[in-house]
Structure formats: structure tokens, C-alpha cells
N, C-alpha and C positions, 0 to 999 in steps of 0.2 A: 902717768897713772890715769886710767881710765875713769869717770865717774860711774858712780853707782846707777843703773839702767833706770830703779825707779823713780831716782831724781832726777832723772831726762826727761821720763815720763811726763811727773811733777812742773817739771821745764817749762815742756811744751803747751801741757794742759794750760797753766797759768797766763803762757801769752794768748794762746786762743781764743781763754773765758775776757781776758784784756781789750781785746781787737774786736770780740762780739759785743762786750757792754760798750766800748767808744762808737761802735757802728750803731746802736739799737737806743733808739728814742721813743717810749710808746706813749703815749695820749695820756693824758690824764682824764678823769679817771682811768685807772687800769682796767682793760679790759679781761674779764675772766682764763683767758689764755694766755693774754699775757704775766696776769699771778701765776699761772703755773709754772709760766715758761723760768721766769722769776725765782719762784719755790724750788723749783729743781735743780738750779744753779746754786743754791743758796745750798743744797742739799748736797750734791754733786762738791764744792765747795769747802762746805761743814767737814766735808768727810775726809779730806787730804788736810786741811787748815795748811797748808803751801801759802794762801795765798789771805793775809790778814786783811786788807788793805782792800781786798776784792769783796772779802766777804760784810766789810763793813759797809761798802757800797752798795752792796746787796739787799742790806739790811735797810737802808736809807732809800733804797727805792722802792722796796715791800711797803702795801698799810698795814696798819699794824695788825696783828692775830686777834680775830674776835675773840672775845671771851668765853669763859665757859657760861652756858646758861646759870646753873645754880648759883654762880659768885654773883652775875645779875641780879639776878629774886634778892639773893640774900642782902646786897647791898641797896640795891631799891627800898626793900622791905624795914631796911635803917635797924 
């Protein structure tokens, strides 16, 4: 029985995103490109959820999401 073509897809992608985050060390701080590079994987990722484990690492190597302004003010403001 043959597997189903888009979990080859699924497969493949997850070793690739694998082999790229063992290969990629970037600087701390992260440099602007490299959040995106980051972001998109994360997004790219999010979007099959294949791969929990990946995305959690993904997550751990993001900073965290700035805030919304307004929850600033409003928390500042006490």
C-alpha cells in the first residue's frame, strides 16, 4: 500500500526544516532577517503542524512578539 502523496510531502518537508534548523546558528541578538527567516518557518510550520517538536523550537528561538501599543499605555498608565 502506497502512502498517501501528502504525507511524503509532509515527510520530506519536516526532514529539510530539521537539517536546516541543525545547520543554522544565528547571532544573538537576532538579526532582523534572521526573525523573518525564523517567522516564516514558524509560519510555513504552524501551517502543516507535521512537525510539533520543530515548531516548538521555533518558538524558543523567536523573541518574544512585541506588544500591542495600546496594552502598553493601558498597563503603564496602571
Amino acid at each position: 500500500m502506497e502512502a498517501y502523496p501528502g504525507e511524503l510531502a509532509r515527510k520530506r518537508c519536516a526532514e529539510r526544516t530539521r537539517e536546516e534548523l541543525v545547520a543554522y546558528q544565528p547571532a544573538r541578538p537576532l538579526a532582523f532577517r534572521d526573525e523573518l527567516r525564523l517567522r516564516a518557518m514558524a509560519s510555513r510550520c504552524g501551517t502543516c503542524r507535521a512537525c510539533p517538536n520543530t515548531l516548538r523550537a521555533l518558538e524558543a528561538m523567536l523573541p518574544p512578539a512585541p506588544a500591542e501599543p495600546c496594552a502598553q499605555i493601558i498597563r503603564l498608565a496602571g
